[in-house]
C-alpha positions in Angstrom: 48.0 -55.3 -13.9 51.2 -57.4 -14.1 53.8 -54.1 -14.1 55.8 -53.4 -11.1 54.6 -49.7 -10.9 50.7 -51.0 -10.7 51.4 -53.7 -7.9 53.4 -51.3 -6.0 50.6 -48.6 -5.9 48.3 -51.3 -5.2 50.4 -52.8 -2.4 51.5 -49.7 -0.7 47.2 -48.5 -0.8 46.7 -51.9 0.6 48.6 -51.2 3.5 47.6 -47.5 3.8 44.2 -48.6 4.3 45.0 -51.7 6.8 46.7 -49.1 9.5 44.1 -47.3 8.6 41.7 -49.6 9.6 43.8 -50.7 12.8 43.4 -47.3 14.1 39.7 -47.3 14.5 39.5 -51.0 15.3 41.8 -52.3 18.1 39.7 -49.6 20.7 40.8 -49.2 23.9 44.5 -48.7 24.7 44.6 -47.8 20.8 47.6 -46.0 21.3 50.4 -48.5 22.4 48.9 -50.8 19.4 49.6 -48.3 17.2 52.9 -47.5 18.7 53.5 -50.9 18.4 52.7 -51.4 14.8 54.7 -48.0 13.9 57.9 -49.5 15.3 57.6 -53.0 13.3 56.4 -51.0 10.3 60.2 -48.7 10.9 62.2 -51.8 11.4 60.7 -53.7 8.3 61.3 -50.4 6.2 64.6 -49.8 7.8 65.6 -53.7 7.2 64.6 -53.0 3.2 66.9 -49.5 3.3 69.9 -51.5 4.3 69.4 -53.9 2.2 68.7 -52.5 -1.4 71.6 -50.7 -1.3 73.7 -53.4 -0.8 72.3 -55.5 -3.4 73.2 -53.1 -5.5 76.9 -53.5 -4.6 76.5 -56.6 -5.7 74.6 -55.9 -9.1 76.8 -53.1 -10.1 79.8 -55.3 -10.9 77.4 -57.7 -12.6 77.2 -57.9 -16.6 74.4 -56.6 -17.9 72.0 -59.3 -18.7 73.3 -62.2 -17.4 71.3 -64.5 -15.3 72.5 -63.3 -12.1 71.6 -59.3 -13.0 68.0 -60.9 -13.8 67.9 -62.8 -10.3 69.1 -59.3 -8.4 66.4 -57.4 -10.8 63.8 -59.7 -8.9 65.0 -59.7 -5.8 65.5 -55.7 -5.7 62.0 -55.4 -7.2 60.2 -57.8 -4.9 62.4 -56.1 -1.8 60.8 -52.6 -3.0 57.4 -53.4 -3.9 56.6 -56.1 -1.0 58.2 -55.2 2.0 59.9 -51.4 1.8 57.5 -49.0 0.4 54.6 -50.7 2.4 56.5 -50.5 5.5 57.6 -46.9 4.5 53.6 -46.0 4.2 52.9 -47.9 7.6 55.2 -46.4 9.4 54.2 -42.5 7.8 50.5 -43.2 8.7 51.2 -44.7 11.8 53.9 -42.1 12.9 51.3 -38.9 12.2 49.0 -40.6 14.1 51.1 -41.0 16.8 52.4 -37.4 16.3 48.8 -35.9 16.5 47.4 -38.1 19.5 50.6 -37.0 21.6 50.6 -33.3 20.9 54.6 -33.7 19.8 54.0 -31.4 16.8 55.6 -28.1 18.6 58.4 -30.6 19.9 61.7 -29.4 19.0 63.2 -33.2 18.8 59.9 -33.8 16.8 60.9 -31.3 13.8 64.3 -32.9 14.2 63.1 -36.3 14.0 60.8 -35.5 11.2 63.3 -33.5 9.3 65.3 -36.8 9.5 62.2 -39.2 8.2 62.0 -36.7 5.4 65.5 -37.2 4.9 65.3 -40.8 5.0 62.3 -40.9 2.5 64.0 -38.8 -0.1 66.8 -42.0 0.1 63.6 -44.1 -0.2 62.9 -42.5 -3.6 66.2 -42.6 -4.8 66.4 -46.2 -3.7 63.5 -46.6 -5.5 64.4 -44.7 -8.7 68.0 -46.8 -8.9 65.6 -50.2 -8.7 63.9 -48.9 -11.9 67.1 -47.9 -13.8 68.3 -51.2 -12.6 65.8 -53.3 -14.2 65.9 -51.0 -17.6 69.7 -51.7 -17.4 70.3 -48.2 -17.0 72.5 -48.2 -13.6 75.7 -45.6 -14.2 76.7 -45.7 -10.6 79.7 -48.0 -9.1 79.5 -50.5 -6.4 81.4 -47.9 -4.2 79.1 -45.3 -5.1 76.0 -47.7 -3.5 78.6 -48.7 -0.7 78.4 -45.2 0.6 74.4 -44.9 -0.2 74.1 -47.8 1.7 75.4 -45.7 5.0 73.0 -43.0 4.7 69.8 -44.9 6.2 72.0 -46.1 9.2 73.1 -42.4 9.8 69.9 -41.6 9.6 68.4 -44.3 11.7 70.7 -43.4 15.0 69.2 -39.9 14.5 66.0 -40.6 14.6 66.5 -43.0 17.5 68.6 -41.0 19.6 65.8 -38.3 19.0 62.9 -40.4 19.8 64.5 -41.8 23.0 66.6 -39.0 24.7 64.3 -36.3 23.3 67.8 -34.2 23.5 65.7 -30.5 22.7 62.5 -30.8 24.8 60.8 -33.4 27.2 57.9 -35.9 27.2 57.5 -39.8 25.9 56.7 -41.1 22.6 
């Protein structure tokens, strides 16, 4: 129950089912609430994909074993499990929600937008795949190599925000 693999399922269903349960609760303007919520849950998920990375600069050029690869094992793990993939699931479930209440789905800047939060989730599971071979001591890749994977979410993030607010191939507010 201990693992890092069990209290990450269990923390990213835990916060599945609390926007879950935000949805039907909150009642009347339900919508800007949820809006709301879907932008903290990006920016907390965002905050973690800029961050990993760059500890990872940092624990790249560390010896294997030594006290400070155990405290950057920690702090990668607890950065993963605690505040990224939760955000990453609040900010999905929110973020269809949102989609389906607003009728965005034949949106143009909507498939571009979501092609980019695919995107940006397939860095998520990488991210998350280099915390693992991290804390088996596995990590092959440089501190340059994580110094350009740490540019990738940023890319991404002026995409999606660009997309969201200008709406550059159709109309309508999100």
């Amino acid at each position: 129950m201990n693992s890092p693999p069990v209290r990450a399922v269990l923390s990213v269903a835990v916060t599945g089912a609390a926007a879950a349960v935000l949805i039907f609760a909150v009642g009347g303007d339900v919508y800007l609430w949820v809006k709301a919520f879907h932008v903290i849950a990006v920016i907390a998920w965002l905050a973690g994909m800029l961050y990993l990375p760059r500890l990872f600069v940092y624990h790249a050029d560390i010896p294997v074993g030594s006290p400070q690869s155990e405290t950057f094992k920690v702090m990668e793990g607890r950065l993963l499990n605690v505040i990224t993939s939760p955000a990453m699931v609040v900010a999905w479930v929110l973020g269809i929600w949102l989609a389906w209440q607003s009728g965005y789905w034949a949106a143009p800047w909507f498939h571009a937008k979501l092609t980019c939060v695919l995107i940006l989730s397939g860095v998520h599971g990488y991210l998350s795949a280099a915390t693992r071979a991290f804390r088996e001591d596995r990590n092959t890749k440089s501190a340059r190599h994580w110094r350009i994977i740490n540019e990738i979410p940023t890319v991404l993030m002026i995409a999606i925000v660009i997309l969201v607010i200008v709406k550059p191939f159709g109309s309508g507010s999100f």
